[in-house]
PDB file with SEQRES, HELIX, SHEET and CRYST1 records, atoms N, CA, C and O in Angstrom:
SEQRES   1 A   72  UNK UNK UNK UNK UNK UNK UNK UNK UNK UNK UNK UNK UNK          
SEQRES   2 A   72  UNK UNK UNK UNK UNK UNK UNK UNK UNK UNK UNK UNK UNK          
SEQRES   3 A   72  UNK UNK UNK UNK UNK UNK UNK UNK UNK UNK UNK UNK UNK          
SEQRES   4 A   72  UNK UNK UNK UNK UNK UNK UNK UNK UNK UNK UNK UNK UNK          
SEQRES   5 A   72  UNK UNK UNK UNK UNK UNK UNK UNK UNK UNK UNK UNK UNK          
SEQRES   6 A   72  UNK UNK UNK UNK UNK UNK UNK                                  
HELIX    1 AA1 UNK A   38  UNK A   41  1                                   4    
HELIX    2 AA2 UNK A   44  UNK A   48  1                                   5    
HELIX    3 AA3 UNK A   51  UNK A   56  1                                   6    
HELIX    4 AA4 UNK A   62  UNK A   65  1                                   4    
HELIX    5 AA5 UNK A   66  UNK A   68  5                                   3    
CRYST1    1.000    1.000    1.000  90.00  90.00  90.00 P 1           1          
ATOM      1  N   UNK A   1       8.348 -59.900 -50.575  1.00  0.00           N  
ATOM      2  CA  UNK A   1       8.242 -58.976 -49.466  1.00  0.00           C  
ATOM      3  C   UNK A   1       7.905 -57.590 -50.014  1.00  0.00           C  
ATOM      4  O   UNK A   1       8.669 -57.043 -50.809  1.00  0.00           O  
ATOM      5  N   UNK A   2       6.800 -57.027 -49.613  1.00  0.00           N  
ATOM      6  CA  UNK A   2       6.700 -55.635 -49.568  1.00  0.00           C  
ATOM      7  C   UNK A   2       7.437 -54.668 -48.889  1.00  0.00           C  
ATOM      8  O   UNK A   2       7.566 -54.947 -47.697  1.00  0.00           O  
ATOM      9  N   UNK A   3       7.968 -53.624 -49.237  1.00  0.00           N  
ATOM     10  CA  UNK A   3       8.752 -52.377 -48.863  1.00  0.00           C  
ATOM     11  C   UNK A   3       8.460 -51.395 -49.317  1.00  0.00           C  
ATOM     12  O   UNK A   3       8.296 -51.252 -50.528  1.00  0.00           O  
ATOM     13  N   UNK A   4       8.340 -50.582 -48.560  1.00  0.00           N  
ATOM     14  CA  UNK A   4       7.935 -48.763 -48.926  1.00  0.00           C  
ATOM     15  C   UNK A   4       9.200 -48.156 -48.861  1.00  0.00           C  
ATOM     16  O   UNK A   4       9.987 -48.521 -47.987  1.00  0.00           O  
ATOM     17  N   UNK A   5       9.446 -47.449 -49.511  1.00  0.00           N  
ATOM     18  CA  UNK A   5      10.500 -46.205 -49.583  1.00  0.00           C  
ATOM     19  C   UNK A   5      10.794 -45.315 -50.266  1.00  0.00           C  
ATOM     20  O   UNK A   5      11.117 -45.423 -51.449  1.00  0.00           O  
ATOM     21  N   UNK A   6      10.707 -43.921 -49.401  1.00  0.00           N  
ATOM     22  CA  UNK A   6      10.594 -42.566 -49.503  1.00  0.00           C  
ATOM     23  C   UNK A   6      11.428 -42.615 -51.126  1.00  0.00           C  
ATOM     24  O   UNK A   6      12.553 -43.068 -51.337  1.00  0.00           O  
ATOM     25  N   UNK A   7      10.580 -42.066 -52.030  1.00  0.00           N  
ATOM     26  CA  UNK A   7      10.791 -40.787 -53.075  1.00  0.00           C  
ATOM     27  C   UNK A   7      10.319 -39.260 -53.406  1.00  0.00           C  
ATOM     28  O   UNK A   7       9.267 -38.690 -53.115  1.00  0.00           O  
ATOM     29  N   UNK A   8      11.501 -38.785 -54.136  1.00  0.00           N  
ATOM     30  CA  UNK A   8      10.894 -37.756 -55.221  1.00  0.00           C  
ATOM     31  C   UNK A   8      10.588 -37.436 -55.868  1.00  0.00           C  
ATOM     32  O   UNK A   8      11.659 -37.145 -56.402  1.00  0.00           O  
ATOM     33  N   UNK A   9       9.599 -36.991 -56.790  1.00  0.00           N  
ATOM     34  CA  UNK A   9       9.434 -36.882 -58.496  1.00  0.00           C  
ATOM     35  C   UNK A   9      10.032 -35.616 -58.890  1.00  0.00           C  
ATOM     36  O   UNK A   9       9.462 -34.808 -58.157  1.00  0.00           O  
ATOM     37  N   UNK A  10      10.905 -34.931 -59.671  1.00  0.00           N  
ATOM     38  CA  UNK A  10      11.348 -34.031 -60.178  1.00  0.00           C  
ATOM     39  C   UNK A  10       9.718 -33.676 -61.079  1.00  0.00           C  
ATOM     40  O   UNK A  10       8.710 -34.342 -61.313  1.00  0.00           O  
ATOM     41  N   UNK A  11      10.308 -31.830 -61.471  1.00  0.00           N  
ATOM     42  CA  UNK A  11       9.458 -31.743 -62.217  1.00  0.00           C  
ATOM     43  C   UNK A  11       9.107 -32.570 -63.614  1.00  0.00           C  
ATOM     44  O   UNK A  11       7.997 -32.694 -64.131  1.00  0.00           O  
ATOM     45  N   UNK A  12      10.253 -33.049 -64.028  1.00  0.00           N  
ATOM     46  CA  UNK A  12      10.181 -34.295 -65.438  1.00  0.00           C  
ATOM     47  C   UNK A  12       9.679 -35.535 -65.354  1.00  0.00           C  
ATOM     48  O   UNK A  12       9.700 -36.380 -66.248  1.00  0.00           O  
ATOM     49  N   UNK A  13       9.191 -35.651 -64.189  1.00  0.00           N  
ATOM     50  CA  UNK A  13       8.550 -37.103 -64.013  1.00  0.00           C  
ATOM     51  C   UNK A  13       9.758 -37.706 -63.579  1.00  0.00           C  
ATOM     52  O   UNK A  13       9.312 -38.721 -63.043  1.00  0.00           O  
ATOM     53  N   UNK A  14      11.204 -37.769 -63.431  1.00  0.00           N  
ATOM     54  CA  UNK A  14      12.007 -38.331 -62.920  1.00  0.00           C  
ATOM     55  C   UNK A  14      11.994 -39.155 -61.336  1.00  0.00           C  
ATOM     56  O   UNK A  14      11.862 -38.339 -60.424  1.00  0.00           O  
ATOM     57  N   UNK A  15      12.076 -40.207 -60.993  1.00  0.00           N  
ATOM     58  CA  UNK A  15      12.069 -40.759 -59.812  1.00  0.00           C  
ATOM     59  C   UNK A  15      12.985 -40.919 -59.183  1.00  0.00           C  
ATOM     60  O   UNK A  15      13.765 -41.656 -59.787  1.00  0.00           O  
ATOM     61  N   UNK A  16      13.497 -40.500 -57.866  1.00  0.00           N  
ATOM     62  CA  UNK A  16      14.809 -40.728 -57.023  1.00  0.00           C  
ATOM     63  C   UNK A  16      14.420 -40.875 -55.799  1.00  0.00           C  
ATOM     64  O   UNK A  16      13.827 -40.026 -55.133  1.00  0.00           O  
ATOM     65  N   UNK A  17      14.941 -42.644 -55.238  1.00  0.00           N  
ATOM     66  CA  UNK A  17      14.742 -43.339 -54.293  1.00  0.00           C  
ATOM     67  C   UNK A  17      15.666 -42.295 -52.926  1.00  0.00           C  
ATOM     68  O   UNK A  17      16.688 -41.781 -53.381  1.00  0.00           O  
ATOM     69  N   UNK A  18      15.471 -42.065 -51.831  1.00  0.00           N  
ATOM     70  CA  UNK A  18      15.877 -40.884 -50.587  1.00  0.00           C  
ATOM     71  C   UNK A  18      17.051 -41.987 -50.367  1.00  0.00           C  
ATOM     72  O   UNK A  18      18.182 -41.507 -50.298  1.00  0.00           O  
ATOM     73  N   UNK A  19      16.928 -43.543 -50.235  1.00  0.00           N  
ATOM     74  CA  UNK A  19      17.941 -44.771 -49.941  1.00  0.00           C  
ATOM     75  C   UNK A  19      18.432 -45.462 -50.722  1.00  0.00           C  
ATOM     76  O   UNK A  19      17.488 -46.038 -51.265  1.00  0.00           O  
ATOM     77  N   UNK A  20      19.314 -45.786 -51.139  1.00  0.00           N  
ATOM     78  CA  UNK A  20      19.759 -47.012 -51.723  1.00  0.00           C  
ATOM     79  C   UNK A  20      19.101 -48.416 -51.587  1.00  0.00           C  
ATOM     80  O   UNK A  20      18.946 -48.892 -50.462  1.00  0.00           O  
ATOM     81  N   UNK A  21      18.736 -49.047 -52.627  1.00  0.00           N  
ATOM     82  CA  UNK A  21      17.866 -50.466 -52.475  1.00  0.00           C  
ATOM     83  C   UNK A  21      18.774 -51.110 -53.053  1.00  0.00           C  
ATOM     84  O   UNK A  21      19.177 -50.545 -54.070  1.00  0.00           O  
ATOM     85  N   UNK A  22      19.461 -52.464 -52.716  1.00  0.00           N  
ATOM     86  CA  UNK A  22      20.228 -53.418 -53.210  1.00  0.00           C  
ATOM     87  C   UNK A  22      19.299 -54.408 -53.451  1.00  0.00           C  
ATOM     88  O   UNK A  22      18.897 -54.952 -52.422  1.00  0.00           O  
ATOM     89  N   UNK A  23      18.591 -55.022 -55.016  1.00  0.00           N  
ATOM     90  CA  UNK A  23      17.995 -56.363 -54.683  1.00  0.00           C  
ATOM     91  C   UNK A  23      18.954 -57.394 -55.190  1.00  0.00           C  
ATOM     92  O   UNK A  23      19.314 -58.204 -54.335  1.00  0.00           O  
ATOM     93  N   UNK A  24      19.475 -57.552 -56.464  1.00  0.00           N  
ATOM     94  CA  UNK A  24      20.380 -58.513 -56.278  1.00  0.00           C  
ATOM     95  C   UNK A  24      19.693 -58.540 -57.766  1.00  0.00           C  
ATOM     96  O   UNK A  24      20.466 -58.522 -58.724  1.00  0.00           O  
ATOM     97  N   UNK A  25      18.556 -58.575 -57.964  1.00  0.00           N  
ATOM     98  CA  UNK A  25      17.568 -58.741 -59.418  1.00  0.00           C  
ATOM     99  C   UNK A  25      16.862 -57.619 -59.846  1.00  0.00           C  
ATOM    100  O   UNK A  25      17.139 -56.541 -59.320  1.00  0.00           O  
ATOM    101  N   UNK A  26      16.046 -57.670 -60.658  1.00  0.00           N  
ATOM    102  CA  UNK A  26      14.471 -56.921 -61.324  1.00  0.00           C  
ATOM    103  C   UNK A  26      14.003 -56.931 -60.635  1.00  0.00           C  
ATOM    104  O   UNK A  26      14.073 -57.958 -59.958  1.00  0.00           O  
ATOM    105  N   UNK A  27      13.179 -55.916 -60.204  1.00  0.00           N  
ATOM    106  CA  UNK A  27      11.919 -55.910 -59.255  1.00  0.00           C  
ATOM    107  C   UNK A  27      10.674 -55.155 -59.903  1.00  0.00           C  
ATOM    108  O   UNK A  27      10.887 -54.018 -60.324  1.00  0.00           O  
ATOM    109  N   UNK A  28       9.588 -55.607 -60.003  1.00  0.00           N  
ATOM    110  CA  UNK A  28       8.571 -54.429 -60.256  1.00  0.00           C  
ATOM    111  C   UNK A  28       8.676 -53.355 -58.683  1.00  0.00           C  
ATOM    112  O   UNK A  28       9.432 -53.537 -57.729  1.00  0.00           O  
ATOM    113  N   UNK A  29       7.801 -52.418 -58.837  1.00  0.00           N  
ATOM    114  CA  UNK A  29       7.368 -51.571 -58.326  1.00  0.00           C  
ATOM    115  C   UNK A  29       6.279 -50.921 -58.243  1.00  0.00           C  
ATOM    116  O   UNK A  29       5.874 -50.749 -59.393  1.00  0.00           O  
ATOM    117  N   UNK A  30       5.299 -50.280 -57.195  1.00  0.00           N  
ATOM    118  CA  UNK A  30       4.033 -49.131 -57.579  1.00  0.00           C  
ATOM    119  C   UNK A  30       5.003 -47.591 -56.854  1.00  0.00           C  
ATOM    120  O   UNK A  30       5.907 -47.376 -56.046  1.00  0.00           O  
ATOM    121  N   UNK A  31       4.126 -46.858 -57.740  1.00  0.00           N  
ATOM    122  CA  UNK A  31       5.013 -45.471 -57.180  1.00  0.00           C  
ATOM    123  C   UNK A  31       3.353 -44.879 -56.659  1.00  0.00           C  
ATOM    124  O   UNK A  31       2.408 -45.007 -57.436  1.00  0.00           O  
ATOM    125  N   UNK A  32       3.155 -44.199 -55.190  1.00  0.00           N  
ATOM    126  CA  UNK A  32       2.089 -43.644 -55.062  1.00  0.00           C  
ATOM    127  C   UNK A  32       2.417 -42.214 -54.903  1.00  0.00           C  
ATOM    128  O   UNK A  32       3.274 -41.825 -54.110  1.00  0.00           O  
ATOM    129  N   UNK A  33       1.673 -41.376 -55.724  1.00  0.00           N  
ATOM    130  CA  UNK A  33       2.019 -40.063 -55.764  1.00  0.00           C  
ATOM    131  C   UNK A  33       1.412 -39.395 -54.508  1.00  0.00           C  
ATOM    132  O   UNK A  33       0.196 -39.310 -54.677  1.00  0.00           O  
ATOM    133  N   UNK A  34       1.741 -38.955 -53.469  1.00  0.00           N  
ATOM    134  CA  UNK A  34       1.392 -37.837 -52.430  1.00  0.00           C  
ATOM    135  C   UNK A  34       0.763 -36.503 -52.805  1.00  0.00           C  
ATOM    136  O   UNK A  34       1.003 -35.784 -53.776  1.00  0.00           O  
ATOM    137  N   UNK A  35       0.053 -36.371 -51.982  1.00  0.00           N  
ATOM    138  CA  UNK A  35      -0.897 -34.725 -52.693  1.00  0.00           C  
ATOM    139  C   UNK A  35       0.278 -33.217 -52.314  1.00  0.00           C  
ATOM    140  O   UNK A  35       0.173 -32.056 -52.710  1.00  0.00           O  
ATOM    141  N   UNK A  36       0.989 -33.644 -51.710  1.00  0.00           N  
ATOM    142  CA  UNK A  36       2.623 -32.593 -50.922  1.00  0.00           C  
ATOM    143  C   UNK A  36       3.303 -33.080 -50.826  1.00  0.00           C  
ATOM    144  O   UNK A  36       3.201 -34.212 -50.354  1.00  0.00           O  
ATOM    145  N   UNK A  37       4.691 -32.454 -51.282  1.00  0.00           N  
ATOM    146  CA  UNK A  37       5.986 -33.094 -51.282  1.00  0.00           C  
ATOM    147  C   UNK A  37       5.974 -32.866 -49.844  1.00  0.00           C  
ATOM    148  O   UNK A  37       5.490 -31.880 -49.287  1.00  0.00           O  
ATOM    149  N   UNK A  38       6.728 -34.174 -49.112  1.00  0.00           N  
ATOM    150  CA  UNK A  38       7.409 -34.494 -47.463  1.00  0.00           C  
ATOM    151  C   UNK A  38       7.738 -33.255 -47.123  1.00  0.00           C  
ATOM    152  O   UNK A  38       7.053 -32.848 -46.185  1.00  0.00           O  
ATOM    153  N   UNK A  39       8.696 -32.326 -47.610  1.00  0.00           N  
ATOM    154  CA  UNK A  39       9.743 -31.468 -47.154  1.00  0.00           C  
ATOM    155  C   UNK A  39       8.752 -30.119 -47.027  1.00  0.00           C  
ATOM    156  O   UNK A  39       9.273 -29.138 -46.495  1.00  0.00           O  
ATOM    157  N   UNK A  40       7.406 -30.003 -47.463  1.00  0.00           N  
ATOM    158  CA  UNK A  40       6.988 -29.415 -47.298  1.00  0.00           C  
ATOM    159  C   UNK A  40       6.343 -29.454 -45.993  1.00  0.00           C  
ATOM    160  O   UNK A  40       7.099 -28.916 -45.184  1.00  0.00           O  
ATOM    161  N   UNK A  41       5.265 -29.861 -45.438  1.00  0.00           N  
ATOM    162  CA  UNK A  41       4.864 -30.864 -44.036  1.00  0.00           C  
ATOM    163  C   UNK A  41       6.049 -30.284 -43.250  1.00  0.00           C  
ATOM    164  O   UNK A  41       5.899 -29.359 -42.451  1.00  0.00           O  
ATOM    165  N   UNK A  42       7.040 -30.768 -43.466  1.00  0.00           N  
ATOM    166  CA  UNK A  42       8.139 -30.402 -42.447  1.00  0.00           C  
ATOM    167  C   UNK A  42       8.671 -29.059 -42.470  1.00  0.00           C  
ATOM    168  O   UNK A  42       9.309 -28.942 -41.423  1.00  0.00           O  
ATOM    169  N   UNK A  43       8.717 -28.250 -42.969  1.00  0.00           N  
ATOM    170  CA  UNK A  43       8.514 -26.984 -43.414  1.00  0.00           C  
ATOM    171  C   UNK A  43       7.470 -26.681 -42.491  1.00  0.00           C  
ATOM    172  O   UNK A  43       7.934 -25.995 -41.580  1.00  0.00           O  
ATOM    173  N   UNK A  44       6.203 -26.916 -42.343  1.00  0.00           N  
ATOM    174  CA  UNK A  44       5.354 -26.604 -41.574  1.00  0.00           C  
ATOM    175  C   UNK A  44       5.420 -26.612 -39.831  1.00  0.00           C  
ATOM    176  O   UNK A  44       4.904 -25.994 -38.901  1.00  0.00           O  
ATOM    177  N   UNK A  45       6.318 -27.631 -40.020  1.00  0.00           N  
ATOM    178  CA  UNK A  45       6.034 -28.612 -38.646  1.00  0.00           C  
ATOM    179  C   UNK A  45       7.092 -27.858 -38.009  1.00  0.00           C  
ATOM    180  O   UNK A  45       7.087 -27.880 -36.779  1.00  0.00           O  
ATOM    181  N   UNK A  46       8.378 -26.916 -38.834  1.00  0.00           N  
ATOM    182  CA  UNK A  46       9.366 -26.758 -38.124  1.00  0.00           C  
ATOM    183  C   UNK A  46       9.115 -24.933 -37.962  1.00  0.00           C  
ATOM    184  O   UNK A  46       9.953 -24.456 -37.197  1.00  0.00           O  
ATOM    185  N   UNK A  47       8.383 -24.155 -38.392  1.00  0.00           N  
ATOM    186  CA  UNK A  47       7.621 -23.257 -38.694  1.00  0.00           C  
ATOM    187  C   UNK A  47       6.767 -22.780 -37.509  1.00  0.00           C  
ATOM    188  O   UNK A  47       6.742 -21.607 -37.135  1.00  0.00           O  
ATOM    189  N   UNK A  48       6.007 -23.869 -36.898  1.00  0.00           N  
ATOM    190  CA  UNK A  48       4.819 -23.755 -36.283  1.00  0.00           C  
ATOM    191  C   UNK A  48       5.875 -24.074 -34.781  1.00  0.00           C  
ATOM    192  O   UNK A  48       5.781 -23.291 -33.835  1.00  0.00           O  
ATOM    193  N   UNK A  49       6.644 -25.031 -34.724  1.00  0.00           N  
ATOM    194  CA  UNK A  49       7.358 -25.301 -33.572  1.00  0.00           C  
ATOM    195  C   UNK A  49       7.753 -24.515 -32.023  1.00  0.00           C  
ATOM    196  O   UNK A  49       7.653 -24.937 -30.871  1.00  0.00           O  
ATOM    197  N   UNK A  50       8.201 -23.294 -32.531  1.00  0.00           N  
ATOM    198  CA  UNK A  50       8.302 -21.923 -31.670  1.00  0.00           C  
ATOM    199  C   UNK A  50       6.644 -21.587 -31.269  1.00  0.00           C  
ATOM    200  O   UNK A  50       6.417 -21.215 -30.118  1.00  0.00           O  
ATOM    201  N   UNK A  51       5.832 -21.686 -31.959  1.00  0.00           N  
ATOM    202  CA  UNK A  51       4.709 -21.292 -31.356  1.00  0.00           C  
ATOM    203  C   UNK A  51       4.452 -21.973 -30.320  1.00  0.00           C  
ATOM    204  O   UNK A  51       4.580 -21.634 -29.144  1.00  0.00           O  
ATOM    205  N   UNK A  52       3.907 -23.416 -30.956  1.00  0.00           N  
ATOM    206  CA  UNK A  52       3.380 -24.377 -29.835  1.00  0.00           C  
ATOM    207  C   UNK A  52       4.730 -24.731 -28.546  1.00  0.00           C  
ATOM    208  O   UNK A  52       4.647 -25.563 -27.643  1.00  0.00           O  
ATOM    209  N   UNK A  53       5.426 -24.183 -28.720  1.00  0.00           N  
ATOM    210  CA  UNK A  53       6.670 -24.855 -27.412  1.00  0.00           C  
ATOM    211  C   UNK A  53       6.078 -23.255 -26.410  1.00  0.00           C  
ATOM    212  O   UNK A  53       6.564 -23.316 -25.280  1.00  0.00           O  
ATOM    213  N   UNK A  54       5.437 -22.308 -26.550  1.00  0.00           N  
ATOM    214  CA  UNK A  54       5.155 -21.644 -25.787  1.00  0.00           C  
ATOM    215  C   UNK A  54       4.292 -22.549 -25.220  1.00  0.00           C  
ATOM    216  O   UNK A  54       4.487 -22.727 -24.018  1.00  0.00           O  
ATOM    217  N   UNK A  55       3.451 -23.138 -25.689  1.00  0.00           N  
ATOM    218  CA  UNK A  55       2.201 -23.896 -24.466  1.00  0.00           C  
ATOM    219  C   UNK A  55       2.875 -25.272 -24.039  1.00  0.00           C  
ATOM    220  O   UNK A  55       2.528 -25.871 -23.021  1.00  0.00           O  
ATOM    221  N   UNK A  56       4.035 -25.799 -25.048  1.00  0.00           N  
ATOM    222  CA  UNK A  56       4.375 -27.435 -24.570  1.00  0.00           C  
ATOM    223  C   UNK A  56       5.565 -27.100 -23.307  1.00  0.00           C  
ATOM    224  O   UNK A  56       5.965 -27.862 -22.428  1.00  0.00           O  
ATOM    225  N   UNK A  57       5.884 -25.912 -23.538  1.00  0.00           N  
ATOM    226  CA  UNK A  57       7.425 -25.997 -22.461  1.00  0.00           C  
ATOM    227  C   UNK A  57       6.366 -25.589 -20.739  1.00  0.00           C  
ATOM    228  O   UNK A  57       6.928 -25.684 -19.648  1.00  0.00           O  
ATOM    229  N   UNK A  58       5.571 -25.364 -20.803  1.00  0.00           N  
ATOM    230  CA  UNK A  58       4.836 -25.069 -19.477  1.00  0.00           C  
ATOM    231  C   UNK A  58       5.051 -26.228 -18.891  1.00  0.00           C  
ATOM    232  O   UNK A  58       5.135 -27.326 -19.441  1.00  0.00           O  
ATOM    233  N   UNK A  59       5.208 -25.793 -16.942  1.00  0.00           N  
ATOM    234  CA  UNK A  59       5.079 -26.736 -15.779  1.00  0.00           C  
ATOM    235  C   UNK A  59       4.045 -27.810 -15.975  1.00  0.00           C  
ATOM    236  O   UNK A  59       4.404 -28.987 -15.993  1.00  0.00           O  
ATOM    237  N   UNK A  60       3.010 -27.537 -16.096  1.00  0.00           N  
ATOM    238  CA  UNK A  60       1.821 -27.909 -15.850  1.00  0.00           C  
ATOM    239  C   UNK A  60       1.421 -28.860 -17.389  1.00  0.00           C  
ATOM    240  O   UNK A  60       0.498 -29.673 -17.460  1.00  0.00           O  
ATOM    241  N   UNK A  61       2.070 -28.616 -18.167  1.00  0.00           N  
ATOM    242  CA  UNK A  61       2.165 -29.916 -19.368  1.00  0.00           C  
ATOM    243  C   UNK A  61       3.588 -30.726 -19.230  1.00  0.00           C  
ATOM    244  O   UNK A  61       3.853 -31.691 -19.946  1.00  0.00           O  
ATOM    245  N   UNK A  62       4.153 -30.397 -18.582  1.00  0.00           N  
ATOM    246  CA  UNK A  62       5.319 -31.167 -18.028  1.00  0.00           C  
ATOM    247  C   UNK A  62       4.381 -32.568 -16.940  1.00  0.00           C  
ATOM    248  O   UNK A  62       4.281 -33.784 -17.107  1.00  0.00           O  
ATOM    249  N   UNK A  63       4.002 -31.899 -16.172  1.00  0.00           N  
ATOM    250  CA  UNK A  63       3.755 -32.400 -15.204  1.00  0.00           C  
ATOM    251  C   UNK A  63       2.132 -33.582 -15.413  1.00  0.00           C  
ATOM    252  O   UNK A  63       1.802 -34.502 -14.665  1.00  0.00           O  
ATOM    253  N   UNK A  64       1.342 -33.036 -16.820  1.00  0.00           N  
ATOM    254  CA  UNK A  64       0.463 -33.812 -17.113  1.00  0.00           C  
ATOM    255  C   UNK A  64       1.044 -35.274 -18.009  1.00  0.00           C  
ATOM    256  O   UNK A  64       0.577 -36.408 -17.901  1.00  0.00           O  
ATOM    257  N   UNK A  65       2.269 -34.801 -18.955  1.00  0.00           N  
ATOM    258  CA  UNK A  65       3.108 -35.933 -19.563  1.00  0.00           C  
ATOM    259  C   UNK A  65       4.007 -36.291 -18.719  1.00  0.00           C  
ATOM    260  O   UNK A  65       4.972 -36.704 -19.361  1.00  0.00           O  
ATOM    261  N   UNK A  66       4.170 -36.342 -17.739  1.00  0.00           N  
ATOM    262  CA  UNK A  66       5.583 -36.764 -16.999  1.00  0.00           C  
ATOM    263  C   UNK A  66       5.356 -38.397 -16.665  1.00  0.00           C  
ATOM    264  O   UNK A  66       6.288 -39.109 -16.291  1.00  0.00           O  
ATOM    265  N   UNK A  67       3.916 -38.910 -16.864  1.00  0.00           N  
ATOM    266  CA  UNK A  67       4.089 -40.658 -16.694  1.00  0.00           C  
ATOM    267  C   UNK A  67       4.482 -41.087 -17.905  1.00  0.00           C  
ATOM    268  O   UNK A  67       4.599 -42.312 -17.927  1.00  0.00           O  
ATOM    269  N   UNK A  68       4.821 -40.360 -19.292  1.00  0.00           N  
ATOM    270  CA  UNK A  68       5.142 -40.837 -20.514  1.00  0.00           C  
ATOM    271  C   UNK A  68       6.737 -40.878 -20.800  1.00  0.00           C  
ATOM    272  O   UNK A  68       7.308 -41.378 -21.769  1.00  0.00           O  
ATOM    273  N   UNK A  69       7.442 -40.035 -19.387  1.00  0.00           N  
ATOM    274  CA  UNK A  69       8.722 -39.879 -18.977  1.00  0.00           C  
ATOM    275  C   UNK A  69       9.665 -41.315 -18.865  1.00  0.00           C  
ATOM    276  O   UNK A  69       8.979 -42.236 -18.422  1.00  0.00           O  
ATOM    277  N   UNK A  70      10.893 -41.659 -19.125  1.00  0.00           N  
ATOM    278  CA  UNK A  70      11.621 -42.625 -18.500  1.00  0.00           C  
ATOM    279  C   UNK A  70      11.801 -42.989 -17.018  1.00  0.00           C  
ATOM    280  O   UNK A  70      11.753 -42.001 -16.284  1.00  0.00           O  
ATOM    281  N   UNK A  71      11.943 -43.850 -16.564  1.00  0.00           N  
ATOM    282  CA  UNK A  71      12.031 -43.594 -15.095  1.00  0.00           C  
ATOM    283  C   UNK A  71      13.582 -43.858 -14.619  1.00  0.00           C  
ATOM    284  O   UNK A  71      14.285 -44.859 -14.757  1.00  0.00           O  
ATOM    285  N   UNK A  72      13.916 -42.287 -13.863  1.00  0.00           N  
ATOM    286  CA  UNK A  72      15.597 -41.874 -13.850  1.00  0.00           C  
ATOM    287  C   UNK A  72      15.777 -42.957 -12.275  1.00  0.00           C  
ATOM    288  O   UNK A  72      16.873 -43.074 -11.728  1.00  0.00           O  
TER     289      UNK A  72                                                      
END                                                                             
């Protein structure tokens, strides 16, 4: 079975899994290096947030997403 899961590389090349993996054995692995660490992205995403909620909190984008709503 294939599984992906979130790491970090320290500056030493060190690898640290974000979860705990129990296999029971040896496992190989591939490590794919990302061009930005995650926490950065989110850094961004949480940054930019206050801006765009000026145009997402409007009536009228309420009212264009409101079939993507639960139905109360």
């Amino acid at each position: 079975m294939i599984r992906t899961v979130e790491a970090v590389i320290d500056e030493q090349g060190n690898v640290r899994l974000l979860e705990p993996i129990l296999t029971g054995t040896v496992l190989r692995a591939l490590v794919t290096i990302l061009d930005q660490p995650s926490f950065e992205a989110s850094a961004t995403a949480l940054i930019s947030e206050s801006a765009l909620a000026q145009d997402w909190d409007r009536p009228e984008e309420e009212d264009a997403w409101s079939h993507l709503q639960p139905v109360r």
